[in-house]
N, CA and C of each residue as an Amber inpcrd file, in Angstrom:
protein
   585
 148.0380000 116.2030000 178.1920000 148.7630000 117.4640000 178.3010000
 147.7580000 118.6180000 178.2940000 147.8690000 119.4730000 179.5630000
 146.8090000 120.8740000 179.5470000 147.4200000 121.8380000 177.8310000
 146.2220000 122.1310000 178.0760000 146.2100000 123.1920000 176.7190000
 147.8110000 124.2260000 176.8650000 147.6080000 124.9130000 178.0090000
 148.4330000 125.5690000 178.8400000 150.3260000 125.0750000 178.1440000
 150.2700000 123.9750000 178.5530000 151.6520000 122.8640000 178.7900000
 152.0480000 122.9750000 177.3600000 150.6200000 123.1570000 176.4290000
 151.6920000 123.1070000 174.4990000 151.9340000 124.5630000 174.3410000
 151.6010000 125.5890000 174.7300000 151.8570000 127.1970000 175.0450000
 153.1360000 126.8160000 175.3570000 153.2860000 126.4230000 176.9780000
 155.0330000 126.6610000 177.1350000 156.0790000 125.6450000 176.5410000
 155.5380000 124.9390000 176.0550000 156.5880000 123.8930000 175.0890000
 156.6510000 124.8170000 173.7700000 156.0870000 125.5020000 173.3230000
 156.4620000 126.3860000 172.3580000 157.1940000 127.4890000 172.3020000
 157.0180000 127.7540000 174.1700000 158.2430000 128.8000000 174.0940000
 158.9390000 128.5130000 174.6330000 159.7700000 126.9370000 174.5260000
 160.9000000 126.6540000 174.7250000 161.5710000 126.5080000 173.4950000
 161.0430000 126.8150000 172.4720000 161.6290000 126.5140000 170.5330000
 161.4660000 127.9890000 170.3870000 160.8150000 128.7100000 171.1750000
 160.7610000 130.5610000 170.9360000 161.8130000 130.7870000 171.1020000
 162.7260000 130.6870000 172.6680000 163.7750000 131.0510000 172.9420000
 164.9050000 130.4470000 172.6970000 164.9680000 129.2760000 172.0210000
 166.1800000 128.5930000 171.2620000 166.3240000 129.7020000 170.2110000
 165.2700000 129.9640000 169.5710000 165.5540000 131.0200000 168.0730000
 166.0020000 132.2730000 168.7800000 165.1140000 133.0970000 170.2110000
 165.6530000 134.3140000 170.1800000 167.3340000 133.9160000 170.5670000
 168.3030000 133.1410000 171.5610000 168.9110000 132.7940000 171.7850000
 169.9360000 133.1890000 170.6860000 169.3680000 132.5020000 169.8630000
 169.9170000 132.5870000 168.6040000 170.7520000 134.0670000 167.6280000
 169.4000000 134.8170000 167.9850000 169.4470000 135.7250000 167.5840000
 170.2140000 136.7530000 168.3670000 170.2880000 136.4390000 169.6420000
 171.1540000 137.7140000 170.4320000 172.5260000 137.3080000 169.5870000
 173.3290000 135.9100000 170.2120000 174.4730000 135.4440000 169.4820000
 175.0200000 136.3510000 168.3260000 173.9150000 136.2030000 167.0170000
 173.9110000 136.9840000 166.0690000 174.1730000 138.0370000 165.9740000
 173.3680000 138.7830000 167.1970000 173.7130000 139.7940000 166.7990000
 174.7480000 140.6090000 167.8150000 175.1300000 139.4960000 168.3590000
 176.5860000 140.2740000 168.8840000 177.4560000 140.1670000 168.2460000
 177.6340000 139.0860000 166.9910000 178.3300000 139.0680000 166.5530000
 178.6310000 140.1980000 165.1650000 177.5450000 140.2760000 164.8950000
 177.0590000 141.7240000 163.6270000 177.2940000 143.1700000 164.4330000
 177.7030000 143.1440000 165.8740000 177.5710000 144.3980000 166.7170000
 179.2150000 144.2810000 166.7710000 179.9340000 143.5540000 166.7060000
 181.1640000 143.0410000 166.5610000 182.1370000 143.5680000 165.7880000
 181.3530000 143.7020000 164.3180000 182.0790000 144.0380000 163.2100000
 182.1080000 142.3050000 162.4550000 181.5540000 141.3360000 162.9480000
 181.5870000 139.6700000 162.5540000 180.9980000 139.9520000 160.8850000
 181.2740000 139.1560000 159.8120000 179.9960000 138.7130000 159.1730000
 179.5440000 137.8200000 159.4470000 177.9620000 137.9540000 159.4420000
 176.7640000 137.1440000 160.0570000 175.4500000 137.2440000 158.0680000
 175.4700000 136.4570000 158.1150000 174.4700000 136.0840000 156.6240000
 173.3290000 136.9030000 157.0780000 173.0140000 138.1080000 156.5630000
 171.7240000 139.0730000 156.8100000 170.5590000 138.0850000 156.2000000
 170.5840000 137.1900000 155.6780000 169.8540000 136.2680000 155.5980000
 169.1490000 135.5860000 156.7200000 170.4410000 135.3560000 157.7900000
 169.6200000 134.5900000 158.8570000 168.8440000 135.6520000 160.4150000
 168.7000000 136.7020000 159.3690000 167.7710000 138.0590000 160.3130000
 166.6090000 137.7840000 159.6610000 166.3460000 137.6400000 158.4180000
 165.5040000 137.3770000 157.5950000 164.5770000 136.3460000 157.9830000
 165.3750000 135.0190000 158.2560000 165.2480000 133.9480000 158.0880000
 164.6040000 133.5540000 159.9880000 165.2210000 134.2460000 160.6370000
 164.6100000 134.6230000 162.2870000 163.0570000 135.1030000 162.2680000
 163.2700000 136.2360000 161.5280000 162.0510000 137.1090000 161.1880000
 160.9390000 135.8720000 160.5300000 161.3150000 135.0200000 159.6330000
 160.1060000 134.1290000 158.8750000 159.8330000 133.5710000 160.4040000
 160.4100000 132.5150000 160.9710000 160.1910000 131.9710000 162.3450000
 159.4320000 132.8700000 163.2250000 159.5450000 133.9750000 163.2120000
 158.4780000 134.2150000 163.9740000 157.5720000 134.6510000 163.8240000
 157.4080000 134.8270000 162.1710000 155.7350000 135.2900000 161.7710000
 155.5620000 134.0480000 161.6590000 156.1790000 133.1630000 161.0500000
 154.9460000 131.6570000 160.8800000 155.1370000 131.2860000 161.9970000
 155.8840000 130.9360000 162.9360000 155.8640000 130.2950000 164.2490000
 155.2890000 131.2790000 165.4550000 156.0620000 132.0970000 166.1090000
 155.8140000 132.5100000 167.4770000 153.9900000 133.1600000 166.7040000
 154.4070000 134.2130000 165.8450000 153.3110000 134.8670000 165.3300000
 151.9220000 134.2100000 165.0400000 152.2370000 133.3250000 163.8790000
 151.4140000 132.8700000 162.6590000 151.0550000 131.7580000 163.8990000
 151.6240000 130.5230000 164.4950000 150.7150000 129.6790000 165.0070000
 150.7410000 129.7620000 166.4020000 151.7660000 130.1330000 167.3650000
 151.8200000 130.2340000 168.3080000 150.7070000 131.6020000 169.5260000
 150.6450000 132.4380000 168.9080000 150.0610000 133.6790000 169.3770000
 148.5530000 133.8500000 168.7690000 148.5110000 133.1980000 167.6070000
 147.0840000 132.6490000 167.2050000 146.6260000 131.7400000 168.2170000
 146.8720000 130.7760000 168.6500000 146.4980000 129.8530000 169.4460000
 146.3950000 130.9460000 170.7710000 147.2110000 131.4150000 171.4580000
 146.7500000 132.2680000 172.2740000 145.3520000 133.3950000 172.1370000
 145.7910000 134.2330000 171.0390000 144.7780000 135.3040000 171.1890000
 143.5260000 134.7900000 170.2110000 143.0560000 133.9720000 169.4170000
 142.0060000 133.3100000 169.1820000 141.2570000 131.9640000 169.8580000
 141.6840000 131.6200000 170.4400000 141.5250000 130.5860000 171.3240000
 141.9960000 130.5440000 172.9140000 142.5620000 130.6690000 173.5040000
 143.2800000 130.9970000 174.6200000 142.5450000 132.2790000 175.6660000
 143.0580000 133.2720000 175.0670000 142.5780000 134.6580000 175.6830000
 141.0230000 134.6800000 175.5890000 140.5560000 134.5240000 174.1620000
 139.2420000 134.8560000 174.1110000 138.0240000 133.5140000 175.2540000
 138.5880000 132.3580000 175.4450000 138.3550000 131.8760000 176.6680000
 138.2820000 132.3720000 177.8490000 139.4360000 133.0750000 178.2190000
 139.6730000 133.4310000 179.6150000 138.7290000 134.7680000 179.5150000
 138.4850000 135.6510000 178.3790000 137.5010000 136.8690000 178.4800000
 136.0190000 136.1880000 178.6450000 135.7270000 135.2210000 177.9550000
 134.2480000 134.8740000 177.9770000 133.7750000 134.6240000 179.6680000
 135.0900000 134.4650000 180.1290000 135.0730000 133.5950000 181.5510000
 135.3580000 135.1940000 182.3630000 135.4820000 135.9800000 182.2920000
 135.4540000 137.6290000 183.1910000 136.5980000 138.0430000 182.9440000
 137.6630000 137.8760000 182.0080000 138.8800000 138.9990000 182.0940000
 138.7850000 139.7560000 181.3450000 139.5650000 140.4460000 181.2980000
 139.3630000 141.7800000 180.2630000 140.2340000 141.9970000 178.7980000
 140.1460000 142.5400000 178.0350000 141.0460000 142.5300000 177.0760000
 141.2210000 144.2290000 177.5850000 140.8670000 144.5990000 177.9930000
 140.5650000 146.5010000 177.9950000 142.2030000 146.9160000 179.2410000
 142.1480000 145.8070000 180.1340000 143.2590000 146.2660000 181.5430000
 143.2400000 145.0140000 181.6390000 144.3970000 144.6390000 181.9840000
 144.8980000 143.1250000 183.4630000 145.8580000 142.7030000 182.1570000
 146.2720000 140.9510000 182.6950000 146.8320000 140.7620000 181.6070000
 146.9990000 140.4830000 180.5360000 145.6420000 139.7280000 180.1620000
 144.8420000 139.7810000 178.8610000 145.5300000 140.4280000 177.8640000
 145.3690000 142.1620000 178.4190000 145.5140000 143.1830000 177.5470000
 146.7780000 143.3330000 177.7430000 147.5880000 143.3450000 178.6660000
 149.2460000 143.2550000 178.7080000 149.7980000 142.4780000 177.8150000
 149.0270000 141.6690000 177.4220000 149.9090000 140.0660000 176.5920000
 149.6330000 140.6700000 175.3450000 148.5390000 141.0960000 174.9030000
 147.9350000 141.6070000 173.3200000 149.1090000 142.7680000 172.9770000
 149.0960000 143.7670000 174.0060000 150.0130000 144.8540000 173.5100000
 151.3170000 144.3700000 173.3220000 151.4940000 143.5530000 174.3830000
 153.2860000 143.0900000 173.5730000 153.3960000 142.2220000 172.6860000
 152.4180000 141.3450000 172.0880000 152.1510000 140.9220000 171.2060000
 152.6550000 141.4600000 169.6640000 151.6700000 143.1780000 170.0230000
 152.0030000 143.7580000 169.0730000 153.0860000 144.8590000 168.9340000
 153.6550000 145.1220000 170.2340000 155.1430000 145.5120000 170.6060000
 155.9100000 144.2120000 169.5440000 155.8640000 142.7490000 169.6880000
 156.9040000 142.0570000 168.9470000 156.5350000 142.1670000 167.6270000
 155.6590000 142.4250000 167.1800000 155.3330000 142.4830000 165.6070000
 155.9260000 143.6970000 165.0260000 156.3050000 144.7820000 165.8610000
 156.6740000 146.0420000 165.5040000 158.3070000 145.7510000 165.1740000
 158.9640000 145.3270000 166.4310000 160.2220000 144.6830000 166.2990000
 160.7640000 144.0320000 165.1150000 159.9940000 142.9800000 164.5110000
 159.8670000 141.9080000 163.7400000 159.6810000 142.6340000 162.3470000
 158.8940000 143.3120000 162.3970000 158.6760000 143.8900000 161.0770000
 160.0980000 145.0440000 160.7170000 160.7840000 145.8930000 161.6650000
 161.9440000 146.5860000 161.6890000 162.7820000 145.5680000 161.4700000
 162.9450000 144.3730000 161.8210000 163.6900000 143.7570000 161.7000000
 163.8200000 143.1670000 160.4100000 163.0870000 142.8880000 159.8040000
 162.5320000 142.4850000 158.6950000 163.3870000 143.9190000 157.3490000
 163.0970000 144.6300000 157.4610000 163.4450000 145.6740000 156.7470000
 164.3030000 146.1000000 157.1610000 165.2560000 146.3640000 158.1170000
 166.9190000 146.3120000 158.2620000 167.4340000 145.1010000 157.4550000
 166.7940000 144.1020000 157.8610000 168.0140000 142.8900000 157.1880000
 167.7370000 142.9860000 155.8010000 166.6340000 143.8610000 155.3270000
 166.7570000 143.0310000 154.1610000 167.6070000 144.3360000 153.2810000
 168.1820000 145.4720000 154.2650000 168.4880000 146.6930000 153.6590000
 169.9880000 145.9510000 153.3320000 170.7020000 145.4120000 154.6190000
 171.8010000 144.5920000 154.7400000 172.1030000 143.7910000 153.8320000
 171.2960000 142.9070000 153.6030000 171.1990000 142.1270000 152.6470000
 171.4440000 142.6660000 151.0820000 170.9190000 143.8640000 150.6620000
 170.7360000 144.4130000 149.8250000 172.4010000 144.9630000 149.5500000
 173.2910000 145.3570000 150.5660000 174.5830000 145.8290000 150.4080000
 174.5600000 147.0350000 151.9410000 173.7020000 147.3250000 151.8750000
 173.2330000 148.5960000 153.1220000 174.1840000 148.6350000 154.4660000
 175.4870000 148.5800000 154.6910000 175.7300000 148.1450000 155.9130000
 175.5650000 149.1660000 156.9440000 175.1340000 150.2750000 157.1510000
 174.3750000 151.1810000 157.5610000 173.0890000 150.7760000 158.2490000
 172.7830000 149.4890000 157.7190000 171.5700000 148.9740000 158.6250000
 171.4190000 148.0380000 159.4650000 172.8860000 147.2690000 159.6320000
 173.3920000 146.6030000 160.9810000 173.1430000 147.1430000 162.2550000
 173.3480000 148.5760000 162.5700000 173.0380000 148.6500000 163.8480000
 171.3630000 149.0210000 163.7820000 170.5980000 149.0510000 162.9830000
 168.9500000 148.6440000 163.2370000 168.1820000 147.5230000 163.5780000
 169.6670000 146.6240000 162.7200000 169.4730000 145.2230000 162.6170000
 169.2800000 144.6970000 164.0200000 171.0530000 144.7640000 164.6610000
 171.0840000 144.7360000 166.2280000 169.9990000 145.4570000 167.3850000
 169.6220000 146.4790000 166.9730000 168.5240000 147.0610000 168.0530000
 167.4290000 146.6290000 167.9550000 166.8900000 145.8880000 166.6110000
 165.5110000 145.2890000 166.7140000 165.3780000 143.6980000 167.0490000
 166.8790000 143.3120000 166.6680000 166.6030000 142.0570000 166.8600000
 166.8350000 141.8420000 168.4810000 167.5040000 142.6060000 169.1360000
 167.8740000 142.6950000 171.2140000 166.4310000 143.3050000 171.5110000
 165.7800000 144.6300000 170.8260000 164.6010000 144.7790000 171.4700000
 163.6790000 143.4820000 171.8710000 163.2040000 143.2370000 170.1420000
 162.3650000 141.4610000 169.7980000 162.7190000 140.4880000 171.1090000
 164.1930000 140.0030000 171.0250000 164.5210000 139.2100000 171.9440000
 164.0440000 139.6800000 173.9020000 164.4820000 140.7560000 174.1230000
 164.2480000 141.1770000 175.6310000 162.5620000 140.9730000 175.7910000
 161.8860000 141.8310000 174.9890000 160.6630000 141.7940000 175.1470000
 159.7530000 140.3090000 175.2610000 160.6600000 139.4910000 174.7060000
 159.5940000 137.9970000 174.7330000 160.0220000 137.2720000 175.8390000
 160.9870000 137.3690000 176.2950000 161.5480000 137.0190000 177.5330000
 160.7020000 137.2370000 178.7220000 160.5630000 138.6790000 178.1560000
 159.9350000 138.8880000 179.3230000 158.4180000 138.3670000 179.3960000
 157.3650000 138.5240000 178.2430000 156.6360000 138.5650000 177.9980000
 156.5340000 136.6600000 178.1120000 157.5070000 135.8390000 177.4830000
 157.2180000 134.3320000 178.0780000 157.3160000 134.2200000 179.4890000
 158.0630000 134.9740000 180.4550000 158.2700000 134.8350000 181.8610000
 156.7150000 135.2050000 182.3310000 156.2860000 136.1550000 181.8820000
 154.8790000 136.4040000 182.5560000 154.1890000 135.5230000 182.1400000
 153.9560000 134.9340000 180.9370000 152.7540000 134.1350000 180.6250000
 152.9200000 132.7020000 181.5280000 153.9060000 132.3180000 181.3610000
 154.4960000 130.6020000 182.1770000 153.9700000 130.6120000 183.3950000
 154.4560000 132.3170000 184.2200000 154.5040000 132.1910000 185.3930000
 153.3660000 132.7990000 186.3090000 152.6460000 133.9550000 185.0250000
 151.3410000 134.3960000 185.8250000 150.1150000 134.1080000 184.9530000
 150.4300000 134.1900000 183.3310000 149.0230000 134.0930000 182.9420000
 148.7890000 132.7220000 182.8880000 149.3970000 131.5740000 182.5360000
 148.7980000 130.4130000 182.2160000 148.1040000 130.0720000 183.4820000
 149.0020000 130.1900000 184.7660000 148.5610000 129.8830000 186.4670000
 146.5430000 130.2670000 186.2660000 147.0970000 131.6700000 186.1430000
 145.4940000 132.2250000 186.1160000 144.4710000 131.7260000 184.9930000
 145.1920000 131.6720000 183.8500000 144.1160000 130.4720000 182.6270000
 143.4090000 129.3720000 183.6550000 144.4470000 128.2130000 183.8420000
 143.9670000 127.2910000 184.8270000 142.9740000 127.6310000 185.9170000
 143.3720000 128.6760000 186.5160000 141.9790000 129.1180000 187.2690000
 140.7080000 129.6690000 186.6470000 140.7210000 129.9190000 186.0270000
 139.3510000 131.0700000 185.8480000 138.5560000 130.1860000 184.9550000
 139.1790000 129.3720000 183.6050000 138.6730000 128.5350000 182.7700000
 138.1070000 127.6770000 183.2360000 136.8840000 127.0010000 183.2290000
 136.7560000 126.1080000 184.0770000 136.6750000 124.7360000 183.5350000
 136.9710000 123.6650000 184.2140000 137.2330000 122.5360000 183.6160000
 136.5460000 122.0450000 182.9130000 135.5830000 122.1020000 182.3740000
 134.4580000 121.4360000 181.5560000 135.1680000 122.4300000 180.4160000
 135.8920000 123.0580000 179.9540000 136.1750000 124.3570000 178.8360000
 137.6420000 123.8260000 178.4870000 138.3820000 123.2600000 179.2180000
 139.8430000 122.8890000 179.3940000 139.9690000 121.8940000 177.3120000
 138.6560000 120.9990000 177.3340000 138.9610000 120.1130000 175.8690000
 138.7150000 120.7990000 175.1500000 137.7170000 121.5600000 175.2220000
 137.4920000 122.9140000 174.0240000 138.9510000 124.0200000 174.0000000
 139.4690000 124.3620000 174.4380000 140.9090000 124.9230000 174.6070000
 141.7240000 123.7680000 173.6860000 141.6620000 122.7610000 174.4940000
 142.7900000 121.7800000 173.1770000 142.5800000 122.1990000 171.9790000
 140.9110000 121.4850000 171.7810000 140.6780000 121.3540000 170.2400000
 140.8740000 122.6800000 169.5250000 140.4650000 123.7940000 169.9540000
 141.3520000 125.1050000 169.3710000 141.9480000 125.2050000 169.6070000
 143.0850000 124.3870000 169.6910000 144.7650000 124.6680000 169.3100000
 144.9530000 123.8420000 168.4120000 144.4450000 122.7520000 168.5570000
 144.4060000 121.8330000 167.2620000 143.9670000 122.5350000 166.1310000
 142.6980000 122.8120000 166.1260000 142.0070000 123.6780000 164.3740000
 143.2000000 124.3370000 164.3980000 143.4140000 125.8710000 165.2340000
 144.5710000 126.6090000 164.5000000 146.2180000 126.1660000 164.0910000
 146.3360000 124.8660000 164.6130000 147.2220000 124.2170000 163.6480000
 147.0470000 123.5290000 162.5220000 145.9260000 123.1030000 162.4880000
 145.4670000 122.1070000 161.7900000 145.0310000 122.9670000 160.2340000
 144.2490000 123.8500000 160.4540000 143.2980000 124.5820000 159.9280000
 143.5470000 126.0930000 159.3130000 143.9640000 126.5550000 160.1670000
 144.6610000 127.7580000 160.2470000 146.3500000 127.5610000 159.4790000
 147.1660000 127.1270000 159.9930000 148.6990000 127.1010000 159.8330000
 149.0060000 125.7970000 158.7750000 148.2540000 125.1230000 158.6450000
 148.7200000 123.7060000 157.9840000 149.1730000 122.5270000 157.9000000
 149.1740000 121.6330000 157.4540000 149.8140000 120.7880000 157.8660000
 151.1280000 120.2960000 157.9470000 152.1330000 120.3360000 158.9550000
 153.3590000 120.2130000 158.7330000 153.9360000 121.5310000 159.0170000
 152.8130000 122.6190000 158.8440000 153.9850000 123.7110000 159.2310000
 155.0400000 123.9970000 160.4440000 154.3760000 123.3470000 161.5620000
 155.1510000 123.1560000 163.3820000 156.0540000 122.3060000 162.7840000
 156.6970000 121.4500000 162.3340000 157.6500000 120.8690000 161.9660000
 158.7490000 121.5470000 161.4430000 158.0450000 122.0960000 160.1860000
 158.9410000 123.1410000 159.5390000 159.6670000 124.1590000 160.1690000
 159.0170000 124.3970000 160.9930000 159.7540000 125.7880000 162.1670000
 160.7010000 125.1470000 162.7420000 160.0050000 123.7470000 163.6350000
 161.2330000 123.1660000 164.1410000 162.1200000 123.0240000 163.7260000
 162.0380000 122.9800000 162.1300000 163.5510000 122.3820000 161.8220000
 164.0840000 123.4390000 161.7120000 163.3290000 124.6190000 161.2600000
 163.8910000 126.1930000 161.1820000 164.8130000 126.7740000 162.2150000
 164.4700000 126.2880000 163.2910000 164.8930000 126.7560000 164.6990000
 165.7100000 126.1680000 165.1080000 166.3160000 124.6060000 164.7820000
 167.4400000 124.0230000 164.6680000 168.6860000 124.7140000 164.0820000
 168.1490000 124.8590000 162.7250000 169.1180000 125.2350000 161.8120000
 169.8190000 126.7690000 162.1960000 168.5670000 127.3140000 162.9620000
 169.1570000 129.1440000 162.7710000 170.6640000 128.5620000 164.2690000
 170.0850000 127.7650000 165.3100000 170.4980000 127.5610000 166.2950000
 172.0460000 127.2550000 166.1510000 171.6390000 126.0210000 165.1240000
 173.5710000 125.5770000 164.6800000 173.9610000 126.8600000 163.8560000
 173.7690000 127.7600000 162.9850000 173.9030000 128.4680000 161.9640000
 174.5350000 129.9050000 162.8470000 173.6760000 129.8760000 164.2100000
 174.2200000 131.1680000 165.2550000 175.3910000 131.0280000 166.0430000
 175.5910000 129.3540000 166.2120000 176.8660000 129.0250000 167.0860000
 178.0820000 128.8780000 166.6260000 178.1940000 129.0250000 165.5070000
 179.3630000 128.6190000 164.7920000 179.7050000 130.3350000 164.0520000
 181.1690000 130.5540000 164.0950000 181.1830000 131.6200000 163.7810000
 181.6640000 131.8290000 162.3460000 182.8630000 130.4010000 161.7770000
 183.1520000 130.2530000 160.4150000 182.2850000 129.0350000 160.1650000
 181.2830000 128.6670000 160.3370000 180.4540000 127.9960000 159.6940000
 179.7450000 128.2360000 158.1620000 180.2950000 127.4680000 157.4930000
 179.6960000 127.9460000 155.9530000 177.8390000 128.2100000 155.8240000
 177.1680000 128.4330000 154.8770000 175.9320000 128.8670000 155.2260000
 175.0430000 127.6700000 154.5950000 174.1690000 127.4360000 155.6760000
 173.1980000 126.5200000 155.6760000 173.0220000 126.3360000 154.0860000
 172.9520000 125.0920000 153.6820000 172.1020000 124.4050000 152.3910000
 171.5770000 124.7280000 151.5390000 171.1630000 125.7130000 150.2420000
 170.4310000 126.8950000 150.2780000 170.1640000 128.0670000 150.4800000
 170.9840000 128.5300000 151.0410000 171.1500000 130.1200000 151.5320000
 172.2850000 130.7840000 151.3890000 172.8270000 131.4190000 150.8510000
 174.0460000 131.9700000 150.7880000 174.2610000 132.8960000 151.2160000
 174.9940000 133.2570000 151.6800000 175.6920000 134.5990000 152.9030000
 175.4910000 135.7800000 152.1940000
């Protein structure tokens, strides 16, 4: 499997969670109750997952390849991918602090809730559509094949090394759970978590 190929298998468990999260939050845009927990609980998924191992593997390993090899971090898409990078961290972190205002009793912070969690969601969409469809294409080109096993093995360390062991599991199951937890509308609350 190209280095490339575990990038977009990861953002096929990205967009199960954002998926997730629109659901949510149409349903919180609704007037629904929705467990401000599982804004919270979105938000962990994507600092330890999309964030913490997924975008590490990109911008420590990934990108900084394709720069050693002539792209730029300064203009092109390099630097397009970094800024929305940190466009979703901005999201994520609002999001993070609406739900937890919600959570707190705040219902005044539902509609922050909803605008950060539809911003978060649109923006990676888009931002996975470009990478699948223009940056990885161009990774494959410019990297050159003798560089392709060194790309694995740093994705390996930053799972391995970096994120831990078992943590990609943990998300997975994270991303299951938010998935059943978003589709169901009188569904009692996951195992552990209370509404």
């Amino acid at each position: 499997m190209k280095a490339t190929e575990i990038l977009s298998s990861e953002h096929r468990v990205i967009e199960r969670v954002i998926a997730a999260l629109e659901q949510a939050s149409g349903r919180l845009e609704a007037g629904e109750d929705v467990r401000p927990g599982f804004f919270l609980d979105s938000a962990g998924f994507v600092r330890g997952f999309a964030d913490g191992c997924h975008h590490l593997k990109e911008e420590q390993v990934l990108f900084r390849t394709m720069v050693d090899n002539g792209m730029s971090t300064e203009q092109g898409p390099v630097a397009a991918m970094l800024y929305e990078h940190e466009q979703g961290r901005g999201y994520i972190r609002r999001l993070r602090e609406a739900a937890a205002r919600l959570q707190d009793g705040d219902r005044s912070a539902a509609p922050e809730v909803v605008s950060n969690a539809r911003g978060y969601a649109s923006l990676l969409r888009q931002h996975i559509l470009k990478e699948d469809h223009v940056l990885f294409p161009m990774a494959e080109q410019v990297i050159p094949a003798a560089e392709h096993e060194a790309v694995f093995e740093g994705f390996e360390r930053v799972e391995h090394e970096e994120t831990g062991e078992g943590v990609h599991e943990k998300y997975l199951a994270l991303a299951e759970a938010l998935e059943k937890e978003a589709a169901f509308k009188d569904e009692p609350a996951l195992p552990g978590r209370e509404r």
